[in-house]
N, C-alpha and C positions, 0 to 999 in steps of 0.2 A: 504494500500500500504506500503510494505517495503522503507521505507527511506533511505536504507542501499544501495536502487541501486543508488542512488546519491554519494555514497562516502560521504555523510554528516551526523552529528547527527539532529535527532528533533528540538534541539535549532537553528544551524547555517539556516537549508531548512525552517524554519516559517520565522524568521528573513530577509531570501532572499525574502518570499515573500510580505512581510510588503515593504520591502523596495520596490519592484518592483509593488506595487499597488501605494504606491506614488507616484513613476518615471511616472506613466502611466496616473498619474491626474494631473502630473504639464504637462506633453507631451500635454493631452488630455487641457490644459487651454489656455497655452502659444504657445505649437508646436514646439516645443523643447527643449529639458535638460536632456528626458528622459535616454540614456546612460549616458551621465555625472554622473547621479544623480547614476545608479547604478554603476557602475566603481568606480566610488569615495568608495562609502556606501559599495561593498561586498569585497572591497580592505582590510578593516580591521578586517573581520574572514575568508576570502575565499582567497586557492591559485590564483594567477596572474593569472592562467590560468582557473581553474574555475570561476573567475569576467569574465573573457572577454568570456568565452562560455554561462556563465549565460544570457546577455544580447542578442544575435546574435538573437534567434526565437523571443523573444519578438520587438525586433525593426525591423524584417523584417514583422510581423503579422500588429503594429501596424500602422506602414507607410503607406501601403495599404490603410485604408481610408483615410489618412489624404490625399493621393497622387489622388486618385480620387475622392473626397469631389464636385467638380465642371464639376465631368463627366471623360469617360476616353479620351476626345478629347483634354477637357483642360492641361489633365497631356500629356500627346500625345505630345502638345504644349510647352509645356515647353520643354520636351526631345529635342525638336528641336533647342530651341532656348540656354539653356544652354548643348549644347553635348560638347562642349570645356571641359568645368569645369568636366562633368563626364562622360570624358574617361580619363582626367589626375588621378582624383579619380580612379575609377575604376582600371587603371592600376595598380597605384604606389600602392593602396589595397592590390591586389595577391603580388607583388613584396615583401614590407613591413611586410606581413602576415609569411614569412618564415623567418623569425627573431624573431621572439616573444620568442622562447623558448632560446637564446642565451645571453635578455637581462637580467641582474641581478635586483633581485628584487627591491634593494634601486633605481638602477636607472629608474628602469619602477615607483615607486612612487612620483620619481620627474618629468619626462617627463611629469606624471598626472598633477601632484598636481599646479606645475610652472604655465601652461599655463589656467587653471581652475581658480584660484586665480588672474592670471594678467585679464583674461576675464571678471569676474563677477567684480571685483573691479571696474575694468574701465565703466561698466554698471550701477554700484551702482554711480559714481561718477558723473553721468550725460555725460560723456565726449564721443564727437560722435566718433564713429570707421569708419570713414568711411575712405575711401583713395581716394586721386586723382590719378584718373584711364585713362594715357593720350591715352594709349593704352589698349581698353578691350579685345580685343582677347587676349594678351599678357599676362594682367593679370589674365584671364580666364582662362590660360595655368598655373600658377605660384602657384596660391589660391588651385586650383585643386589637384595640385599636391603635396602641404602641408598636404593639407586636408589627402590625401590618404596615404602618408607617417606614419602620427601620427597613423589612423584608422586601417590599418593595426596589428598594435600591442597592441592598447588601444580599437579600437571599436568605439572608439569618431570623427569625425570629421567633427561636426558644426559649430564650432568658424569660421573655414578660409569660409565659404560659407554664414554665417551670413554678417560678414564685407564685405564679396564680394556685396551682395543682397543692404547692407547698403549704398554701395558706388556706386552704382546705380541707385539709388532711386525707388526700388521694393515697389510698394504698398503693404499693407497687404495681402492681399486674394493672390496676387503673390506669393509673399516671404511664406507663410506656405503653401501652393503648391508647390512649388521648393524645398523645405527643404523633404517635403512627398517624392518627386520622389527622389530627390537626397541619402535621407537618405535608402529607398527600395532599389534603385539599389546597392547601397554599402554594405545595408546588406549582399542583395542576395547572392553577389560578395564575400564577407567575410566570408559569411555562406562555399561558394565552397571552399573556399585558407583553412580554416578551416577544413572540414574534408578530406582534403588532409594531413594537418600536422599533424593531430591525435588529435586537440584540441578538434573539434566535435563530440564525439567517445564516446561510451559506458554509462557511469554516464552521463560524462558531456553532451550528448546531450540529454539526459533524464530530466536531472536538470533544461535546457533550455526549452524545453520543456514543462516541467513543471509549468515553469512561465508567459506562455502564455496568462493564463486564467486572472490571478489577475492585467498585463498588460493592458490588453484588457478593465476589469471592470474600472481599474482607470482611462483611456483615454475617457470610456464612463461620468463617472462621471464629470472628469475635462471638458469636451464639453458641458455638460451641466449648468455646474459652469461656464464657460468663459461666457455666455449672463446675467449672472446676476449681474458679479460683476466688481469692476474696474480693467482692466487686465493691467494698468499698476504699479498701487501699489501691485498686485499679483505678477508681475513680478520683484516689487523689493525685495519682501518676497523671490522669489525664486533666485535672484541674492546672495540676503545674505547668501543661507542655501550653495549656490557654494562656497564661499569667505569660508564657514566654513567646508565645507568637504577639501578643496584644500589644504588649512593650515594644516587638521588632517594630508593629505597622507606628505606633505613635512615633518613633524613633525616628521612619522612613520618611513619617509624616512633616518632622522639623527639619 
């Protein structure tokens, strides 16, 4: 295969997918990080806008199981019970997504890197995120609507739905179900706002593409590594490598 229809050399398109097999074994351990990890990772050899198309087919393929993991009645279920949260997503996605190409690149590396850095820190530190939620329709409305803001131009928006799930008290097998549907739907959604702006288009949807496959094998690999090891010292290994991609982009950023 010609490499050349990526718009990428050899070096940059292996690189992407090294990075994007990892992304897909810490997704496939933990149940999410996976955009982070590449947004952060393809931010320092890949344009702004081929990071945020590199990741779009890979987090919409791998969500899919992770979203029907328990059936599709159970993800069915969730739709119903969190549609507050993603149709504020969902909306403010398309909205947000027609902005991407207007924002400059230092400040789309801080938008990253800022709230990447303040997340994992505050994970690494022990310190619970949760919020007192005296009204959750309200804040169902609010989380949603952050979430989809950021995602729209980064790709990213798990942080506001983590803290959400957090502050609720979502058991486990909940909360990475709700992450699965939530994270698909928004792909989807981003996937559509994307090749309407032209970010989905020609290379770059081929590049995405592309990365499908080595996604897919690291989400199989990290499912099968999450029943053997402690997934909560894994998960401060993966809070750490966040604190140190965040810092690179704010760093890139000045």
């Amino acid at each position: 295969m010609d490499l050349g229809i990526f718009g990428l050399g050899p070096e940059a398109f292996w690189a992407a997918v090294a990075v994007t097999l990892f992304a897909g074994f810490v997704k496939g351990a933990v149940g999410f990080a996976m955009p982070l990890i590449m947004i952060s990772s393809f931010s320092a050899f890949l344009e702004p806008e081929q990071a945020l198309a590199g990741l779009i087919l890979p987090t919409v393929v791998t969500n899919i199981s992770q979203a029907t993991r328990q059936g599709m009645r159970a993800a069915r279920d969730s739709v119903t019970k969190y549609h507050r949260f993603l149709i504020a997503t969902l909306v403010l996605i398309v909205i947000s997504a027609q902005f991407v190409r207007a924002i400059p690149q230092e400040l789309f590396l801080i938008l990253l890197g800022v709230p990447i850095t303040a997340f994992a820190l505050a994970q690494l530190s022990g310190r619970k995120l949760a919020l007192k939620l005296q009204h959750r329709h309200r804040a169902e409305w609010v989380m949603g609507a952050i979430g989809g803001l950021y995602g729209g131009v980064s790709g990213v928006w798990g942080p506001p739905l983590i803290v959400y799930l957090l502050s609720i008290g979502a058991d486990k097998v909940e909360t990475v179900r709700v992450q699965g549907v939530v994270f698909f739907l928004g792909a989807v959604v981003l996937l559509g706002a994307h090749l309407q702006t032209g970010v989905m288009a020609g290379p770059n949807l081929w590049f995405s593409a592309a990365l499908v496959v080595p996604a897919m094998v690291g989400q199989l690999l990290g499912q099968r590594l999450q029943d053997r090891l402690d997934q909560a010292r894994f998960r401060r290994w993966t809070q750490a490598l966040l604190v140190l991609t965040g810092l690179n982009l704010i760093w890139r950023a000045f």
